[in-house]
C-alpha positions in Angstrom: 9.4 -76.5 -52.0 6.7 -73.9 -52.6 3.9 -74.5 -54.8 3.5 -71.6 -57.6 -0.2 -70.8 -56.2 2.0 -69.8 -52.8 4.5 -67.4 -54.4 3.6 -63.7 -53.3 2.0 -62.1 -57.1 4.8 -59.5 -57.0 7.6 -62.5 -57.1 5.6 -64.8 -59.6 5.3 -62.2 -62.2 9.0 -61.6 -61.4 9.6 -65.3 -62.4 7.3 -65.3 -65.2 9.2 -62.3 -66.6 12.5 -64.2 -65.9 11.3 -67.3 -67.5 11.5 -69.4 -64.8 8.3 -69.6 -63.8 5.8 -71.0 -66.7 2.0 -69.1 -66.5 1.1 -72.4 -67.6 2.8 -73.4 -64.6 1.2 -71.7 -62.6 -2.5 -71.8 -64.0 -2.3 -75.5 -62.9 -1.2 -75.2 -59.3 -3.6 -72.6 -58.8 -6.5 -75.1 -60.4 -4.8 -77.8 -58.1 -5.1 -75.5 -55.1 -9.2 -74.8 -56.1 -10.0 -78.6 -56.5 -8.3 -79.1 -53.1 -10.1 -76.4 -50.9 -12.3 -75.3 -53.2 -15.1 -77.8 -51.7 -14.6 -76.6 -48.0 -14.9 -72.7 -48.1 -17.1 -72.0 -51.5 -15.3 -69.1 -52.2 -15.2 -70.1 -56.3 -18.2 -69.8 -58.0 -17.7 -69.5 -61.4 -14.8 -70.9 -63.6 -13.8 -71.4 -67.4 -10.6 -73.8 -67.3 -10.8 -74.6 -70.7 -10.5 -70.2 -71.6 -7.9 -69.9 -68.5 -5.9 -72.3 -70.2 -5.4 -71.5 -73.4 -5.0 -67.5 -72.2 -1.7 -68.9 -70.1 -0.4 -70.9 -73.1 -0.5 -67.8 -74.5 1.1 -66.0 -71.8 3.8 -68.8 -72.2 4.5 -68.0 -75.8 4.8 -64.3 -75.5 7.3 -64.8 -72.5 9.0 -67.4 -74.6 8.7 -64.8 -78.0 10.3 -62.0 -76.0 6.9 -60.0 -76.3 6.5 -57.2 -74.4 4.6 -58.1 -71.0 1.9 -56.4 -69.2 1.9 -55.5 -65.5 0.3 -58.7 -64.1 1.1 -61.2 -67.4 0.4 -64.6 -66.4 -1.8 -63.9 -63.1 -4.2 -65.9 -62.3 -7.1 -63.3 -61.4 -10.1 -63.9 -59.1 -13.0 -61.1 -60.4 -15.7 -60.5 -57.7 -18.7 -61.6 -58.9 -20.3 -58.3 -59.1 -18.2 -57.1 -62.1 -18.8 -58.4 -65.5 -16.3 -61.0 -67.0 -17.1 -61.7 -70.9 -18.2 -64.6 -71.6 -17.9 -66.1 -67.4 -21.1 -66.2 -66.1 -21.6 -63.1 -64.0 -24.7 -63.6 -61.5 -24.1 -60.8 -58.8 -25.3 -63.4 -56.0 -29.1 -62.6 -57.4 -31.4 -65.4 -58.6 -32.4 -62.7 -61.3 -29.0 -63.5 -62.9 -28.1 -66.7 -62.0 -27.6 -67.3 -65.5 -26.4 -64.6 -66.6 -22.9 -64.4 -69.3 -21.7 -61.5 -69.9 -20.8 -60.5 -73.8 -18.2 -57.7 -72.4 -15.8 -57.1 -69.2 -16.4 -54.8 -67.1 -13.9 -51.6 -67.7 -11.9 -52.4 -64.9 -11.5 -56.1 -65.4 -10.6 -55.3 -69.3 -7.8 -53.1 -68.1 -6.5 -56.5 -65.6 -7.1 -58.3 -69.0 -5.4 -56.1 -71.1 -2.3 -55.7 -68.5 -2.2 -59.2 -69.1 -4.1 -61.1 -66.2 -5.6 -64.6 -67.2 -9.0 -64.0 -65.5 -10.1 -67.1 -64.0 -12.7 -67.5 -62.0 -15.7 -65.7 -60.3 -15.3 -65.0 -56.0 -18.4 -65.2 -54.4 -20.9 -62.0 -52.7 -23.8 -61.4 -51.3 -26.9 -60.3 -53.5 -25.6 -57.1 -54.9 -22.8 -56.5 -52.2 -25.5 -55.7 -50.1 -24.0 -57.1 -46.7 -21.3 -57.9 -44.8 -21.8 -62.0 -44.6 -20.9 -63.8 -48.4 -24.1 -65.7 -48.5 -27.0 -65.8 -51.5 -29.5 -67.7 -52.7 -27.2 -68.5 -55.9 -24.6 -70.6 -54.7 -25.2 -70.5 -50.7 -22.2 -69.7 -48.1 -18.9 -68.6 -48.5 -16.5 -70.1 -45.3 -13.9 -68.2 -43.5 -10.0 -70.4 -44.5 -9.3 -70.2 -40.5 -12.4 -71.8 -39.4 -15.1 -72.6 -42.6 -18.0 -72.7 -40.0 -17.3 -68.8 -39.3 -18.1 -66.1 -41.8 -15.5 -64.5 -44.1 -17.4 -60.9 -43.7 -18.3 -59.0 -47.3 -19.4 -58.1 -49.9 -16.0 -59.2 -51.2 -15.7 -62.7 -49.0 -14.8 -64.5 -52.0 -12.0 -62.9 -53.1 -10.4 -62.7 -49.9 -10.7 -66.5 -49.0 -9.1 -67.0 -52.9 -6.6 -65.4 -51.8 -5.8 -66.6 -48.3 -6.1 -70.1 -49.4 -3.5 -69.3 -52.8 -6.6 -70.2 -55.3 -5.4 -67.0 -56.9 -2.5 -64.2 -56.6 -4.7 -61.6 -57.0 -8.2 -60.6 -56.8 -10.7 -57.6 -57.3 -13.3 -56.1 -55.1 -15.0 -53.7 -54.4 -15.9 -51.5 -51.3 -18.9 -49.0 -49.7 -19.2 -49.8 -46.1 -16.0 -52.1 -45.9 -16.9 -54.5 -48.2 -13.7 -54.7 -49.4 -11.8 -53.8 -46.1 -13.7 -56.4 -43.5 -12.9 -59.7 -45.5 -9.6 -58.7 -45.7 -9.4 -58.5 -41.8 -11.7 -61.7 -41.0 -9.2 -63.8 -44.2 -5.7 -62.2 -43.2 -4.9 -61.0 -46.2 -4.5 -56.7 -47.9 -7.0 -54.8 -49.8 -6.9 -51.3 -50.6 -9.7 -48.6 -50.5 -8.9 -46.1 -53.2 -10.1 -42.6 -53.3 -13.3 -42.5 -55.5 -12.1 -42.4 -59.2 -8.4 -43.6 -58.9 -10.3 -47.1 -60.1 -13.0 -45.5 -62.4 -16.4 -47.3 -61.7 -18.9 -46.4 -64.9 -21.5 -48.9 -63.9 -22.5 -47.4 -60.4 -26.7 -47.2 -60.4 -25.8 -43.4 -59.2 -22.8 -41.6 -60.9 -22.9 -39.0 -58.7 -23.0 -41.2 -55.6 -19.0 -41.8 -54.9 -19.1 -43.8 -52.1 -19.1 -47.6 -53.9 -15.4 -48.0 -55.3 -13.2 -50.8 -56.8 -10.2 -51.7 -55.6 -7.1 -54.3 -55.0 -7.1 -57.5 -53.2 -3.9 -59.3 -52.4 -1.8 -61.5 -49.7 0.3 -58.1 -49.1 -0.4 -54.7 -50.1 2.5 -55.0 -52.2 0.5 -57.7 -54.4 -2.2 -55.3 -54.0 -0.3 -52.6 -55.6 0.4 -54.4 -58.3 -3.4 -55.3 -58.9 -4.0 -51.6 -58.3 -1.7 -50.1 -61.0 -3.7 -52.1 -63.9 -6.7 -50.9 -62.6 -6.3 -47.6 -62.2 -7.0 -45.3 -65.2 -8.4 -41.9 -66.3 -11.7 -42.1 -67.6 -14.7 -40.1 -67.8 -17.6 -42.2 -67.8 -16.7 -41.6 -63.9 -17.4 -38.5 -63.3 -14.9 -38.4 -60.4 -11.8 -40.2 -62.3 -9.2 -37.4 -62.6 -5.4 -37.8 -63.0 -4.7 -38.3 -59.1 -4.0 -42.1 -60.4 -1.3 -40.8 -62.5 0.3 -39.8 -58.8 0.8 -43.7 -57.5 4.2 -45.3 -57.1 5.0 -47.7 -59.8 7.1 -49.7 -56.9 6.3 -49.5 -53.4 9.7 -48.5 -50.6 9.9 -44.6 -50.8 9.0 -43.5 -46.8 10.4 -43.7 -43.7 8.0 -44.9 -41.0 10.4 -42.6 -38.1 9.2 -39.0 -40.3 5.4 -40.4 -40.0 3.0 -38.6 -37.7 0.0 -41.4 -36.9 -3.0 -41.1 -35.1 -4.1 -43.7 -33.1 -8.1 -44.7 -32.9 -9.9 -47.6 -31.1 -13.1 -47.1 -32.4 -13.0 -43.4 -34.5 -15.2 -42.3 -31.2 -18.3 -43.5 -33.0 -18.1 -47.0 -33.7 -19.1 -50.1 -31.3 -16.7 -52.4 -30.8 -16.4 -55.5 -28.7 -14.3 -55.1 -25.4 -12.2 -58.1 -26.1 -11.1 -56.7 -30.2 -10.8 -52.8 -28.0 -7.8 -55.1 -26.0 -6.8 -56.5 -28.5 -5.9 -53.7 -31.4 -4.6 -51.3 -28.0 -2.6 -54.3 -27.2 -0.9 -54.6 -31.3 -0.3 -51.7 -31.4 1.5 -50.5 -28.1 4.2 -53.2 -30.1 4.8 -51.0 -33.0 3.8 -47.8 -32.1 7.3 -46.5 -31.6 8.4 -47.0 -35.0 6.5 -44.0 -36.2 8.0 -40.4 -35.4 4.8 -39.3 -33.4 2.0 -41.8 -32.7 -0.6 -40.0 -30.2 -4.1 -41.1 -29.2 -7.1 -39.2 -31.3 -10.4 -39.8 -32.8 -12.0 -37.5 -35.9 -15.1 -35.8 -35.6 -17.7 -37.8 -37.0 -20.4 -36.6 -35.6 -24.2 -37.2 -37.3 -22.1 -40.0 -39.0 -24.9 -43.0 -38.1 -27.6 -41.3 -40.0 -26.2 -39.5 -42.9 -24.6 -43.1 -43.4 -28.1 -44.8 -43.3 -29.3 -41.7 -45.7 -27.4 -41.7 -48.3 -27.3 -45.5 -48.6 -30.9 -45.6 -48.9 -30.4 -43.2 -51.6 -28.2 -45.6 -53.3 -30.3 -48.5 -53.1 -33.2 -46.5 -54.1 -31.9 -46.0 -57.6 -29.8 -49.4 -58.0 -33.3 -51.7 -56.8 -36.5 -49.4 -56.7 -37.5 -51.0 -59.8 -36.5 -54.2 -59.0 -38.0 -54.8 -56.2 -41.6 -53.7 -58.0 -41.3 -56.5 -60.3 -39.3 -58.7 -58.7 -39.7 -58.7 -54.8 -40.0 -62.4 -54.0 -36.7 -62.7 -56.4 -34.6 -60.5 -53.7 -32.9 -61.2 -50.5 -33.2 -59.6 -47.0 -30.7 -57.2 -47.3 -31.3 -55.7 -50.7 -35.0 -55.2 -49.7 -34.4 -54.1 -46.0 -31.9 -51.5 -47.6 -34.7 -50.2 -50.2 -37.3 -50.0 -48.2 -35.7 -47.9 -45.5 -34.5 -45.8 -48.2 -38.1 -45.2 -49.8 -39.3 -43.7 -46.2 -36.6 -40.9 -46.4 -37.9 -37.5 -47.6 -36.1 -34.9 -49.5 -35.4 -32.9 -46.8 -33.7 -35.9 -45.1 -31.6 -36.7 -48.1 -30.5 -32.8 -48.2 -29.8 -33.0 -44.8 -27.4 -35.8 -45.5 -25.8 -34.4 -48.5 -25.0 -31.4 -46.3 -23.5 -33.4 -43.6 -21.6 -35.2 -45.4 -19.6 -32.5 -46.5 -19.3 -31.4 -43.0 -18.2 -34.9 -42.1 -15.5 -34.8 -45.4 -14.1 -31.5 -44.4 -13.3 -32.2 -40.8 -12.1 -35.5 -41.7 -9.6 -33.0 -43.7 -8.8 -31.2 -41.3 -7.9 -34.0 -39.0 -4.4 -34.7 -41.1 -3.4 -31.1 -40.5 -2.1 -32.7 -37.4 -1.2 -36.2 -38.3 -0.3 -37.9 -41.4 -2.1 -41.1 -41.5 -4.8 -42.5 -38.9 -4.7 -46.0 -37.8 -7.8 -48.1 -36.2 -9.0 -51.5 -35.8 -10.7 -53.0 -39.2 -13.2 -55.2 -37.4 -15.7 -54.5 -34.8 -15.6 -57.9 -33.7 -14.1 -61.9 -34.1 -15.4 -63.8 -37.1 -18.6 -65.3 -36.3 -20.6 -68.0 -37.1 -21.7 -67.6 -41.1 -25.4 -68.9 -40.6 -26.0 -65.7 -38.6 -26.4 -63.2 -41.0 -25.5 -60.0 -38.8 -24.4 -58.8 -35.7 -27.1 -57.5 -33.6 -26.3 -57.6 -30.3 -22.6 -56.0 -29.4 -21.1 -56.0 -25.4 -24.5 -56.6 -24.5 -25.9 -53.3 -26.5 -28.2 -53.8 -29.4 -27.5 -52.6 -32.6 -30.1 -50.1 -34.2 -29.3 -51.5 -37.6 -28.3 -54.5 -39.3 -24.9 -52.3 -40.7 -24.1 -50.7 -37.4 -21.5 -53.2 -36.0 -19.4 -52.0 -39.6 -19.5 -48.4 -38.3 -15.5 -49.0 -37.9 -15.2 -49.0 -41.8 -18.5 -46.8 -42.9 -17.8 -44.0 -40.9 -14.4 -43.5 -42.9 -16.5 -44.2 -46.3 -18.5 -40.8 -45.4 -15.0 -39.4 -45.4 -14.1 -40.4 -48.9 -10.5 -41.7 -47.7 -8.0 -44.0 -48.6 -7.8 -46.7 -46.9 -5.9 -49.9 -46.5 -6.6 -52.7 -44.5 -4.0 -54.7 -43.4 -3.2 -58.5 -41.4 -2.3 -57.8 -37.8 -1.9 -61.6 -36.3 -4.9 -63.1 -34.5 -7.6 -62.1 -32.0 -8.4 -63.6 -28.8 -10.3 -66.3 -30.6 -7.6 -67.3 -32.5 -8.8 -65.8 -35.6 -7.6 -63.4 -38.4 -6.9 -59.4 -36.7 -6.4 -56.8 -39.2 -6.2 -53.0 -38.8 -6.6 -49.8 -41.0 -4.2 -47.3 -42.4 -6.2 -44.5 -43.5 -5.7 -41.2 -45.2 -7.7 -38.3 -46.2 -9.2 -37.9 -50.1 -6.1 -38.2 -52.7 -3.4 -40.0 -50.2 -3.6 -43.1 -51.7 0.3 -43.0 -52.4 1.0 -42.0 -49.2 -1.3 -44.9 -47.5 0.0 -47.4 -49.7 3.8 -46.8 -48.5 3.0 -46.2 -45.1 0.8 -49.4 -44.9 3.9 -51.6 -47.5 6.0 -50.3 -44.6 4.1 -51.3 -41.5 3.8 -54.7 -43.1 6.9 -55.1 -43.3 7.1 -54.2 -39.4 4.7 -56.5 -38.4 5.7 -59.5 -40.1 9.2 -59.5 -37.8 6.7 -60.2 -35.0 5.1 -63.7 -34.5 2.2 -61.9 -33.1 1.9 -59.4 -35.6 2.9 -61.5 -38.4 0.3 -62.3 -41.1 -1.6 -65.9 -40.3 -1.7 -68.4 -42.6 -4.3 -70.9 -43.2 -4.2 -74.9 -43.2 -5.0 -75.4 -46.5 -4.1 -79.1 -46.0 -6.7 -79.0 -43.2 -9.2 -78.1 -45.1 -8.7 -80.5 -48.2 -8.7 -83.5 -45.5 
């Protein structure tokens, strides 16, 4: 029989709304689940039982009271621990908060509350999301569920182990340079890369700096959907929410993969990526290919991509840590530092420079689906690796420039302000979580969405596209 914490999010709520499936239920085989793996992956950081509980007695009585229910009522929900949670202590990986509680959500995790989600624990990040390897001075390591010695990637590690291991249905995060995308890939699971503002995100350092969104984590993108419909809101405070949210499917099922036109992409002809993943994504996806009505070979321009990336990052970091790293330097990581110091060399002219191509970069990208509907590439540059090494900086032999540049696969696309999905795609060569991209230009998110719901759907009639599942039994032993 399958335990609660393994039902998909879309079918538990579906139980919960049938009564025959008890939040309370629920809550408990997902705490079950936590104590069991919990110990082997550190991908839980932060939890209030006693709060989690008494929200999904709650849950129980409204189901039982005939209440009206919210889109996710009775989810157990994993928040990222770079988004406020009231009262749940809220550290953002940094020893300058490591004791931190929050008196309010964050907007987006009110609207999960207020959809009815029984937020229950914290996921673990890097210092600020600044990184690709779930690892702070806080609360150490997080482990990847297929191998706990390997890393999980980041910013949003946490979340997607949670997920893989069925700690939780469902499960923010959050996304620049694939912070939300990677994790998925390297745990096995979906996340979802809105367009900036379909999630509104008030408490960037830089308003007027789009490229840091929130978005959905789930098992499938269905669950991910789901997730994604009580986060999504117009508000103001982000001065890039508009009503383009108002434009998602409220269910998932409305296209036909044979009237797609997809463009195929090893490596966006930018990005590094190791020989044996180059095999292994051109050898996926010869198995599907045909499903689509035209499926050709083609890379978009991003040329200057590298440094207007680096650029406008630095700008970023400038105005989230400038100040902290004045007063509080020895209190910092690597990465937070090694971002804002770079950043402090550019000049103006190099941050015009970057703003300008940029927009060159966003209006080819554009231009690209005039030709094709939806582009599809690998999500990882490489295998999972060992979590104790922080980066990769060597790649088929080539050294990397920057600590970032083997995540040029997802950050290029970030310059592009897309849409983007990431999505399971069996195992590499190593044995290890594979997961590839579905991506769109600015405002497709509907579009991505169905095309990548559809192509799950595909691949999970293939053993060797299928999505992989962890030994969670393995790891509680």
């Amino acid at each position: 029989m399958t335990d609660p914490c393994d039902l998909s999010a879309v079918e538990a709520r579906r139980l919960i709304g049938r009564k025959k499936l008890s939040p309370v239920e629920l809550l408990e085989s997902n705490l079950a689940r936590i104590a069991a793996t919990n110990p082997a992956v550190n991908s839980i950081v932060a939890m209030d039982e006693k709060d989690a509980r008494a929200a999904a007695k709650e849950a129980e009585q409204a189901v039982m009271r005939g209440e009206d229910l919210g889109l996710l009522h009775g989810l157990p929900i994993g928040v990222k621990d770079l988004q406020d949670t009231a009262g749940l202590k809220t550290t953002y990986g940094s020893l300058l908060y490591k004791d931190h509680v929050p008196e309010a959500d964050n907007s987006a995790v009110a609207r999960v509350r207020g959809e009815g989600g029984v937020i229950l624990a914290k996921t673990n990040t890097p210092e600020f999301g600044a990184g690709a390897n779930t690892v702070n001075r806080v609360y150490g390591a997080t482990g990847n569920p297929f191998d706990p010695l390997k890393t999980c990637a980041g910013s949003s590690g946490g979340s997607a182990v949670a997920l893989a291991l069925g700690q939780v249905p469902l499960a923010t995060g959050s996304d620049y340079g694939g912070s939300l995308r990677t994790p998925a890939a390297f745990c096995g699971v979906a996340g979802f890369r809105p367009s900036p503002g379909v999630v509104p995100g008030e408490t960037r350092a830089a308003l007027l700096v789009p490229f840091a969104v929130s978005g959905p984590m789930g098992r499938t993108i269905e669950d991910a959907h789901l997730l994604l419909m009580a986060q999504a809101d117009v508000d103001k405070g982000d001065p890039f929410s508009s009503n383009d949210c108002l434009s998602l499917p409220s269910k998932l099922g409305n296209v036909d993969l044979g009237s797609v036109r997809a463009a195929f992409s090893t490596d966006l002809g930018c990005a590094p990526i190791d020989r044996e993943i180059a095999k292994v994504f051109k050898g996926r996806t010869a198995s599907f290919r045909s499903v689509f009505g035209e499926a050709i070979d083609r890379d978009p321009d991003m040329a200057n991509v590298h440094e207007t990336f680096e650029i406008l990052r630095g700008v970023y970091f400038v105005a989230a840590h400038r100040e902290r790293l004045e007063k509080h330097r020895d209190l910092l990581g690597r990465n937070v530092i090694d971002n804002t110091d770079r950043g402090l060399k550019y000049s103006l002219g190099d941050v015009a420079w970057a703003n300008v191509e940029q927009g060159k970069i966003y209006t080819r990208f554009l231009e690209f689906f005039e030709d094709s509907d939806v582009l599809i590439c690998p999500t990882g540059s490489v295998s999972p690796f060992p979590h104790a090494q922080l980066f990769i900086d060597t790649m088929n032999g080539e050294k990397m420039p920057t600590y970032m540049r083997w995540l040029a696969i997802t950050y290029a696309l970030t310059m592009a302000l897309p849409a983007a999905a990431s999505i399971p795609c069996g195992v590499d060569h190593l044995g290890m979580p594979f997961g590839i991209q579905v991506v769109g230009p600015n405002g497709s998110d509907a579009l991505v969405l169905e095309v990548a719901h559809a192509l799950e759907q595909v691949l999970a009639t293939n053993k060797e596209t299928a999505r992989p599942i962890p030994d969670w039994k393995k790891l509680a032993r």
